[in-house]
C-alpha positions in Angstrom: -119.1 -86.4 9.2 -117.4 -84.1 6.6 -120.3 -81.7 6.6 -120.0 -81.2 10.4 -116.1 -80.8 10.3 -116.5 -78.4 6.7 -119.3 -76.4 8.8 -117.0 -75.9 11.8 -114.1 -75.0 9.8 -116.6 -72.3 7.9 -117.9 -70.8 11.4 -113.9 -70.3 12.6 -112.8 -68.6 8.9 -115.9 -66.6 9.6 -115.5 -65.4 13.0 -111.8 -64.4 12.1 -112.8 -63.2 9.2 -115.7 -60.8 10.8 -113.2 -60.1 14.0 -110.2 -58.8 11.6 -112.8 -56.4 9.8 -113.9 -55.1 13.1 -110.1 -54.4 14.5 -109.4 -52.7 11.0 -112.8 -50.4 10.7 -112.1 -49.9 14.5 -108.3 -48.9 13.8 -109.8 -46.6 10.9 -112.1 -44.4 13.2 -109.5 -43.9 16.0 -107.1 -43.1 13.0 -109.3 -40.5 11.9 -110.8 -39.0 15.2 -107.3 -39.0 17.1 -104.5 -40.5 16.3 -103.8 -38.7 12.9 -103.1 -35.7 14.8 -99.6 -36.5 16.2 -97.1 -35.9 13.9 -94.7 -38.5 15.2 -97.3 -40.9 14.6 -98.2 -39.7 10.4 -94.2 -39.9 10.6 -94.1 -43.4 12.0 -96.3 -45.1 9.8 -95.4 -43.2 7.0 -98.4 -41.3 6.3 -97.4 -38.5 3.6 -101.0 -36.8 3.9 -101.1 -33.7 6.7 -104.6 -33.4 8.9 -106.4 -30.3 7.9 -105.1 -27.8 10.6 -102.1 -27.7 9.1 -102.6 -27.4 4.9 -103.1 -23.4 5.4 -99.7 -22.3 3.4 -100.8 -18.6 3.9 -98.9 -18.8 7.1 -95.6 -18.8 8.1 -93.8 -20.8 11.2 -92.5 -17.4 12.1 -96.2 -16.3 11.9 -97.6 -18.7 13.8 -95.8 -18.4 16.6 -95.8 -15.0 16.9 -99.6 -15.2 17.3 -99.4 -17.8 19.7 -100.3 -16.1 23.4 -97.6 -16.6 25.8 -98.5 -18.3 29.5 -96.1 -16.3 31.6 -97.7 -13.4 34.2 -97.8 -9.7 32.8 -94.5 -8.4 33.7 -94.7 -5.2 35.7 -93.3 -2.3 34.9 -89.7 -2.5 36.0 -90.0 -5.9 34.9 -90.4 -4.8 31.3 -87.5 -4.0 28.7 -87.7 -0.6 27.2 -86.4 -0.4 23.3 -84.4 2.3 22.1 -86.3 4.6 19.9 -85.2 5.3 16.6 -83.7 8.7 16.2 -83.9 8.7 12.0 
């Protein structure tokens, strides 16, 4: 009687045990593929490390978002703001 009731409690430890590594190597690869990319979620779970894209410190902000392209139409030519040259 106490080996079938020490079994049974063995085979539910077991099954938790083996379903609570599978949720946490699960969690792991989506944390890796995806989900380390937003920063408001690094921020919420307090993850100090940044994803690769962003360890390039040869760049600044200004930089970076001066080379971004812009996804407005061409302006035409009336449409466009002429500078003042420089009379030096």
């Amino acid at each position: 009687m106490w080996q079938s009731v020490g079994l049974t409690l063995l085979v539910i430890v077991a099954t938790l045990v083996c379903a609570l590594l599978f949720m946490l190597f699960g969690w792991y690869v989506v944390w890796q593929l995806f989900l380390s990319k937003f920063k408001f979620l690094r921020e919420l779970l307090g993850d100090a490390s940044t994803p690769p894209a962003e360890m390039q410190p040869s760049e600044t902000k200004s930089e970076r978002t001066a080379n971004v392209p812009t996804r407005s139409r061409p302006r035409t030519a009336r449409q466009r703001v002429a500078f003042p040259e420089s009379t030096s």
